[in-house]
N, C-alpha and C positions, 0 to 999 in steps of 0.2 A: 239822729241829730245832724243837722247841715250845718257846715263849716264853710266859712270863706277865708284864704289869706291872703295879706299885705302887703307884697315883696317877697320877690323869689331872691333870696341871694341863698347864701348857706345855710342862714335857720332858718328861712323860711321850706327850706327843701329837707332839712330835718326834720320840721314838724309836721310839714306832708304824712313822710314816711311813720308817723309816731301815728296821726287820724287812720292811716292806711292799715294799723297794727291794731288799733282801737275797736273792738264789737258797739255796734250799735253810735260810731262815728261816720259819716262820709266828708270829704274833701269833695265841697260843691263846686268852687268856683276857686278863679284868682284874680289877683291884681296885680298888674305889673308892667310898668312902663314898654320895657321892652317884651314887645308876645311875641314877636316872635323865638327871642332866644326863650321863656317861660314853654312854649308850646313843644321847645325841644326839652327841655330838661325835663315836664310833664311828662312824656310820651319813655322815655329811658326809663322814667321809675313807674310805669305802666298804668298812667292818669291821662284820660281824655276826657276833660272838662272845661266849660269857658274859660276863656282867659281875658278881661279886661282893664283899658287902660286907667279908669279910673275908679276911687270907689263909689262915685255918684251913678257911674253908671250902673256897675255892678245890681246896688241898692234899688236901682230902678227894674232891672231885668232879673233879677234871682233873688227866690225865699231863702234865707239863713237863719238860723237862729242865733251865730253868733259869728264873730269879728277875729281874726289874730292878727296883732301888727305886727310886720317883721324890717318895717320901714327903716329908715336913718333914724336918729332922734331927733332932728328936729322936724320931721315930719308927726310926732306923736300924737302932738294935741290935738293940731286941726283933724287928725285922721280918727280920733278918738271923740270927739267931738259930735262929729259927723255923723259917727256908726251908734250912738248913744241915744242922739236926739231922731235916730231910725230907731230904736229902740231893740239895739242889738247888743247880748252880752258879748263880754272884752276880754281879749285876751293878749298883753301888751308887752312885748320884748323890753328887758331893762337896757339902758335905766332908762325910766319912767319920765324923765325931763332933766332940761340943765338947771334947773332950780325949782327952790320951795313955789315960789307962783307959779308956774307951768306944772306942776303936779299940784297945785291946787284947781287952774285952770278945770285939768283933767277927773278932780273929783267931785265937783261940783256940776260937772255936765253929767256924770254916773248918779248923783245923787237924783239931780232932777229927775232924768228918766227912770230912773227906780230900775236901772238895768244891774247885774253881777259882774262884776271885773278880778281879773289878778293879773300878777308880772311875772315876766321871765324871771325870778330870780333863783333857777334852776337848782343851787348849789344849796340850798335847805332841801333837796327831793335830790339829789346826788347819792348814793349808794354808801359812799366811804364817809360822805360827812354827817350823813344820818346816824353811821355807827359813831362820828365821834360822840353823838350828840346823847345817842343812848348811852355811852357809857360815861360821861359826863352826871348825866342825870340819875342814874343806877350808882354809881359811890364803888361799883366794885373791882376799882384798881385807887379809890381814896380822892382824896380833895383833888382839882385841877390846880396847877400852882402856876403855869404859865403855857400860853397859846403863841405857836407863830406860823402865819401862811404865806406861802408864795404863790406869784402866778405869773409864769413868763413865757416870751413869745420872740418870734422874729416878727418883724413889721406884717401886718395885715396886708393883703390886696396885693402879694409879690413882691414889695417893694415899689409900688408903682407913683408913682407921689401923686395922682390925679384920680385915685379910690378914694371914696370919700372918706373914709376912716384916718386916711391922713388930711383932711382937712378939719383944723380944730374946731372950726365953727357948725362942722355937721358932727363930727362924732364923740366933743368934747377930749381927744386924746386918748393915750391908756389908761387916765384914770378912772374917766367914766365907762370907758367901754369894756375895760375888764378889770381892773382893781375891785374896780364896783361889788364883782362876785362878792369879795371877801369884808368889803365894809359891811355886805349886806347877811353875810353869814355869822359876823362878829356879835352884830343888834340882835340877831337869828336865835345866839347864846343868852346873850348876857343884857340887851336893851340898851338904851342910851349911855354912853362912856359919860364921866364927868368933863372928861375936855378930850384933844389931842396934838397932836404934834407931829406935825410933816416934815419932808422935807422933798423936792423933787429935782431929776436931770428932764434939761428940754432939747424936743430939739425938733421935725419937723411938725409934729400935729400939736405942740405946746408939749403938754409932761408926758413924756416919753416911758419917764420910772418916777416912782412914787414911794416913798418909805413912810409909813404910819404910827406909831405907838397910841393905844386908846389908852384911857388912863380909868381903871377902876379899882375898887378897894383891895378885892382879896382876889386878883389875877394880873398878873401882867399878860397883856395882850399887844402883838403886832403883827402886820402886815406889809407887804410888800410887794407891788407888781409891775411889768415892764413890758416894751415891748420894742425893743431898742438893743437885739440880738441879731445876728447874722443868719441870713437868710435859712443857710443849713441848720438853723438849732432847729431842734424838737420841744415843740410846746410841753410844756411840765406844768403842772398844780403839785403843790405838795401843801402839808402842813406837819406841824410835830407839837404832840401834847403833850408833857410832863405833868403827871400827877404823883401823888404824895408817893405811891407804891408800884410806881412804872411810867414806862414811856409807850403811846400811842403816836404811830408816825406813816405817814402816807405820801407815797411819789407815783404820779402816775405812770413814771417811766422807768421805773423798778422791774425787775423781773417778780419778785412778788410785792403788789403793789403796798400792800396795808400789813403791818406787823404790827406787834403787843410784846413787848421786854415786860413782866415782871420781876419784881426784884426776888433774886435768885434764883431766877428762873431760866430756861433758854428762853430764847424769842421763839414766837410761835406765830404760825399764818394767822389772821383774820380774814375769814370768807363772808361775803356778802354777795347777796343776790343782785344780778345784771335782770332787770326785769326788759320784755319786750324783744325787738329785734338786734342781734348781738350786732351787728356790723353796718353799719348804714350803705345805702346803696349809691352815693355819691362820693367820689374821692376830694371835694372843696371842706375847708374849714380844717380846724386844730383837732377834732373829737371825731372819734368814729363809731363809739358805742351811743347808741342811742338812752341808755337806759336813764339816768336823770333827765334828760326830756321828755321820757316817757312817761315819770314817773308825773311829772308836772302836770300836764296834758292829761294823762288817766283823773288826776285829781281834779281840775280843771273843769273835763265834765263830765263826771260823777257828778257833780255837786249844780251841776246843770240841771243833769236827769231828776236829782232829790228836790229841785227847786231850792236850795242853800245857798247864801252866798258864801264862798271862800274864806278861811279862816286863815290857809296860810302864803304868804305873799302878797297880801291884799294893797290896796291903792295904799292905807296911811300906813304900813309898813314900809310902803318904797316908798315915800315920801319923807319918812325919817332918816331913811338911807342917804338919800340926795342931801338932807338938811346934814348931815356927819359929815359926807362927803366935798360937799362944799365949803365946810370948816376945815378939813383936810386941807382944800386946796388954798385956803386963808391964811390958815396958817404957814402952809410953806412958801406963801407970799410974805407975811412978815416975821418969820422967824421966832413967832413965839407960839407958847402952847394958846389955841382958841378951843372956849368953855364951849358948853351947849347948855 
């Protein structure tokens, strides 16, 4: 199966490495403004393959059978678009668009061409959140009584204010660009919240920090992401599960990452399988374990090979994420809870 990607920046150079680990994957081609810096970052992670500037070109000189975008966001549609009505299944870094129309855009060019697609939304194929999810679903530490996630960062791209991620209008902020994970992990659990309730700090790329509460019957749920930290922090994800009969709690920056308190119990490790290549072979970006993108991408295509489309991540999945999310940011605009 031949692959092509859409931007070398940091996932695009992760996901590289994930095709590169994949049986029965190859990394055919690339796209990417700058080839020459692409030809050097290929050549480091032991890829000699075209590299071109655009994806028309590409589509015209190389067979694929499928597409990853690893573009800005608002590159998505048109590049989605494009690679669809070639008739190329999709593989779409989140989020998926800045709104409910641009991820409709985007599904209705997937529908026409009767092409397969899903989204980065890595963090339901993450290792530690899968186990929350089993044990959630399994009952055997009891009801979940409440959920809360973190996700924080120092500013992306160095600090540099002319990376695009500090420009609000290419990468939507830290709401969209990483809170996202967790709006997207929330719907992941539990589906559509009945409302929610924001609140956000701004400041160069728009909301900088974002605090959420989803509001559902029988869980309190929130969230929280930022990325308006000093250069020296260390990126962290965590979250902490309280159920009826213990607490499930995870920091990625723990010396043991994932523990289980039951009640009268010590705490005890949770181990979970790191699938794929442990260490990524590039020092850019917050992550350096490959294995939730691995996990993605294995699924991804799998479901190529069986001729299936995607069950999880799919277009109207991230579509509903966007639709939360842009309520999120509604409401922290006016100050009250906004329904869905």
């Amino acid at each position: 199966m031949k692959i092509a990607i859409v931007g070398f920046g940091f996932m695009g150079e992760m996901h590289a490495q994930v095709y590169q680990a994949l049986p029965g994957v190859e990394l055919a081609a690339l796209v990417d403004i700058n080839i020459t810096g692409a030809k050097e970052k290929l050549a480091s992670l032991g890829f000699n393959i075209p590299v071109y500037a655009t994806l028309c070109e590409l589509l015209a000189e190389c067979d694929v059978q499928a597409i990853d975008i690893c573009s800005p966001t608002g590159q998505h549609i048109e590049l989605a678009v494009e690679a669809a009505a070639a008739g190329k299944h999709l593989f779409i870094e989140k989020p998926l668009a800045f709104d409910t129309d641009g991820c409709a855009q985007i599904e209705s060019a997937i529908q026409k061409a009767g092409v397969f697609a899903q989204v980065g939304h890595c963090i339901r194929f993450w290792p530690e959140y899968m186990a929350l999810q089993r044990t959630i679903e399994s009952g055997e530490i009891g009801a979940l009584k409440s959920l809360s996630l973190t996700r924080r960062s120092a500013r992306p791209g160095s600090g540099n204010p002319q990376h695009w991620v500090n420009n609000e209008t290419l990468s939507g902020g830290a709401a969209f660009d990483m809170h996202v994970h967790d709006t997207d992990f929330v719907l992941h659990l539990f589906g559509l919240p009945k409302s929610v309730f924001s609140s956000t700090t701004q400041g160069m790329s728009g909301p900088d920090h974002i605090f959420t509460h989803y509001k559902y019957d029988d869980v309190v749920v929130q969230a929280e992401g930022g990325w308006d930290y000093p250069q020296n922090y260390r990126f962290c994800m965590a979250f902490e599960a309280v159920f009826a009969d213990g607490v499930l709690a995870y920091n990625s920056n723990a010396d043991v990452t994932l523990v289980l308190t039951r009640k009268d119990k010590e705490t005890e490790v949770v181990r979970v399988e790191q699938p794929g290549p442990k260490e990524s072979g590039t020092s850019s970006g917050n992550i350096s374990a490959l294995g939730g993108y691995f996990n993605e991408l294995e699924y991804f295509t799998n479901c190529l090979k069986a001729n299936k489309a995607p069950k999880i991540a799919t277009i109207a999945q991230a579509s509903d994420t966007i639709r939360v999310l842009c309520a999120e940011l509604e409401s922290a605009r006016s100050g009250n809870f906004n329904a869905l």
